[in-house]
C-alpha positions as CSV (number, residue, x, y, z in Angstrom):
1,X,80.7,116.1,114.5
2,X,83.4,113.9,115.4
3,X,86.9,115.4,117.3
4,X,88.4,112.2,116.0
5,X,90.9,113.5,112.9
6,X,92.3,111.2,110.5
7,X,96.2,111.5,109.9
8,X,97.2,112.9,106.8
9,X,100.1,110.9,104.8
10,X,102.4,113.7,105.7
11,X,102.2,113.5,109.7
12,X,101.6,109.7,109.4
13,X,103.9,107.3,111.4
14,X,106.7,105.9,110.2
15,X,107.5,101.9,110.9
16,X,110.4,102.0,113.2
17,X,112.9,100.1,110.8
18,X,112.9,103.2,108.4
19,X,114.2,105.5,111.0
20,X,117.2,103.4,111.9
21,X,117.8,102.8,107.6
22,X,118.4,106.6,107.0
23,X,121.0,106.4,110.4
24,X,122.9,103.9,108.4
25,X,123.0,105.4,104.9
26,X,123.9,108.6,106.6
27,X,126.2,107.3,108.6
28,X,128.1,105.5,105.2
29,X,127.3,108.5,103.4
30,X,129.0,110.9,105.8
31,X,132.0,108.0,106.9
32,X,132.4,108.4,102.7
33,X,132.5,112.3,102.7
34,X,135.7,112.1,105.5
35,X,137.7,109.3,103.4
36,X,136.7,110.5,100.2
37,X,138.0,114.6,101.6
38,X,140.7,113.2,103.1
39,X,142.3,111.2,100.4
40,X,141.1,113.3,97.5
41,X,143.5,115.6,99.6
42,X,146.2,113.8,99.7
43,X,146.8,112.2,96.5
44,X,145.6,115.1,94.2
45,X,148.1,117.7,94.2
46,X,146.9,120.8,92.8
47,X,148.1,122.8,89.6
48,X,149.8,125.3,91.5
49,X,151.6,122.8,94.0
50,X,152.7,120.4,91.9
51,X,151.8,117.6,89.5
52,X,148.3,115.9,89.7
53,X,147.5,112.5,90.8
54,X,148.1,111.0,87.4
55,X,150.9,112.6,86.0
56,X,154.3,113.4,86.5
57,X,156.6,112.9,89.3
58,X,155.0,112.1,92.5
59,X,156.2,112.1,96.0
60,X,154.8,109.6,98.5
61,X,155.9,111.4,101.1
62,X,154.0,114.4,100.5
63,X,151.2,112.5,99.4
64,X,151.3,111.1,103.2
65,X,152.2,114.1,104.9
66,X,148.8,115.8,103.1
67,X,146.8,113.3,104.3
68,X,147.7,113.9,107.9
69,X,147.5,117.5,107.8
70,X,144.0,116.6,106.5
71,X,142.9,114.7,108.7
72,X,144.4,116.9,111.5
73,X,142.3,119.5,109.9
74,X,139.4,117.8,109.8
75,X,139.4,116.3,113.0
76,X,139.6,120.2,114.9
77,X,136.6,120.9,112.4
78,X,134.7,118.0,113.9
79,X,135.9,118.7,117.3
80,X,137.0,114.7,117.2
81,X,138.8,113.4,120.8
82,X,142.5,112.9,120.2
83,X,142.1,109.5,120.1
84,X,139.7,110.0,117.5
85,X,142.1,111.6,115.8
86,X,145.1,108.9,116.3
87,X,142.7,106.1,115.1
88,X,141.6,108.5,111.5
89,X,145.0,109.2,111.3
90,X,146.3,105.3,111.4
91,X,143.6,104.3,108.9
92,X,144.1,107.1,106.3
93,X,147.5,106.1,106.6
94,X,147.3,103.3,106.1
95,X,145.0,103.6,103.0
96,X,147.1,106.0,101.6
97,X,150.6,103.2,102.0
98,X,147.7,100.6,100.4
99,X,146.6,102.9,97.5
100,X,149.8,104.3,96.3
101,X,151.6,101.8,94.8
102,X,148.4,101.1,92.9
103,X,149.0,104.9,91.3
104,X,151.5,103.6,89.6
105,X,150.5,100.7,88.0
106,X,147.7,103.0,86.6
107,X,150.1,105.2,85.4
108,X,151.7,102.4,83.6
109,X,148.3,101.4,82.3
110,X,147.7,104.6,80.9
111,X,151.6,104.4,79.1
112,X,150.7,101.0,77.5
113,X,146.7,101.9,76.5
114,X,149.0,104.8,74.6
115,X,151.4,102.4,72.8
116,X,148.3,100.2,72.0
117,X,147.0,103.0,70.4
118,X,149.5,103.8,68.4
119,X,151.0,100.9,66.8
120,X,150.3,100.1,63.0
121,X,148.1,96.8,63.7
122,X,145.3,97.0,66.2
123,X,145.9,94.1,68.8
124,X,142.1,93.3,70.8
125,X,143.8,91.1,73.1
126,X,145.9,92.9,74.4
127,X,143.6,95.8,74.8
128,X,141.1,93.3,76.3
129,X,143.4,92.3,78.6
130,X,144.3,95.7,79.6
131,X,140.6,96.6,80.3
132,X,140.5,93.0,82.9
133,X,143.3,94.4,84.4
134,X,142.3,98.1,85.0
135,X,138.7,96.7,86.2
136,X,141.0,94.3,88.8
137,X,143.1,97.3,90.0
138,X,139.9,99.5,90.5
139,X,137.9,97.0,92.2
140,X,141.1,96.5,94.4
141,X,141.1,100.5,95.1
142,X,137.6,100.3,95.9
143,X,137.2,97.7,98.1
144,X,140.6,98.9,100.3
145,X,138.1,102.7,99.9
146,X,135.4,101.1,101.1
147,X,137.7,99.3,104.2
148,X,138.7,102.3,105.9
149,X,135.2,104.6,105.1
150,X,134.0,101.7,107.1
151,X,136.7,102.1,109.5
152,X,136.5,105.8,109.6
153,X,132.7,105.6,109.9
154,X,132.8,103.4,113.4
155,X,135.4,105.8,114.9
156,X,132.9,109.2,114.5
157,X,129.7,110.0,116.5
158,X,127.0,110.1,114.9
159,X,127.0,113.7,115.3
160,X,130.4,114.0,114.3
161,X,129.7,112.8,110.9
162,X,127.0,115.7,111.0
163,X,129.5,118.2,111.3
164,X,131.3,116.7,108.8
165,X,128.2,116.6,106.3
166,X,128.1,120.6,106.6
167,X,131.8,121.3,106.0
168,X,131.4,119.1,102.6
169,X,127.9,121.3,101.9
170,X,130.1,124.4,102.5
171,X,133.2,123.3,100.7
172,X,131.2,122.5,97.2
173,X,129.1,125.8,97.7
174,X,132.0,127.8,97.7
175,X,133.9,125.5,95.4
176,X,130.8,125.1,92.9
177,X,131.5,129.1,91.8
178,X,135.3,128.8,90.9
179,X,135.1,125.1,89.7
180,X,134.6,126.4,85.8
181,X,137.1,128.8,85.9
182,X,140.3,126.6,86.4
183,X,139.8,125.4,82.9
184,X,140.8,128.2,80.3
């Protein structure tokens, strides 16, 4: 008999490179999480405080001062330095200034998708060119996203983003049970 075991797939080694590709897409995932919270925050205004992201009158201003209470928030729940916190704080704001004005020219998209709708004689054109130009302003809003998760991302600690993974697991646990009831 030989003392000499064979590993089984499950307690196999993994190549080193595989290790390090989970610490990236974590870390992206997890730099997401923050800017996704924090602006989903700021720009949605809930039902019972006001008008939503897409409709009605909206106030910058609130919208700004959200996302800094948000990222104040977050930033005790992560225990994050307070320069941490100065640097989230300057790149939220400053997505939020970017992002804004491009509310509004969705808001105007929406307005004329309405009237194309509506009038007597279906124009394509013009509802083709309305579809190139809502694909143009989303890819715009993604890419200035994507800048400051990356930005958000290089200001955490790895174990900061942790943290921040588990208060987003907690929030849609206990969200998950109300979330069908807001509709009546």
């Amino acid at each position: 008999m030989s003392d000499h075991q064979t590993p089984s797939p499950d307690t196999a080694p993994t190549p080193r490179g595989r290790g390090r590709g989970w610490l990236f897409v974590t870390t992206i995932a997890l730099a997401a999480a923050l800017t996704g919270a924090v602006a989903s925050r700021a720009v949605s205004q809930h039902p019972w405080h006001g008008p939503g992201f897409m409709s009605g009158v909206f106030d910058p201003a609130r919208v700004e001062d959200g996302a800094d209470r948000a990222v104040r928030h977050l930033s005790i729940e992560i225990d994050a330095s307070n320069d941490q916190q100065d640097k989230l704080r300057a790149i939220v704001k400053g997505a939020v200034k970017d992002l804004l004005p491009m509310r509004e020219r969705a808001v105007s998209a929406r307005q004329r998708g309405r009237v194309l709708l509506t009038q007597p004689t279906v124009d394509r054109a013009a509802i083709e060119a309305l579809r190139a130009e809502q694909l143009a302003l989303a890819d715009a809003a993604s890419k200035r996203f994507a800048q400051a998760l990356g930005d958000a991302a290089e200001v955490l600690t790895p174990e900061q983003r942790r943290k921040l993974d588990e208060r987003i697991t907690e929030f849609r646990e206990r969200r998950g049970f109300w979330h069908g009831w807001r509709r009546g």
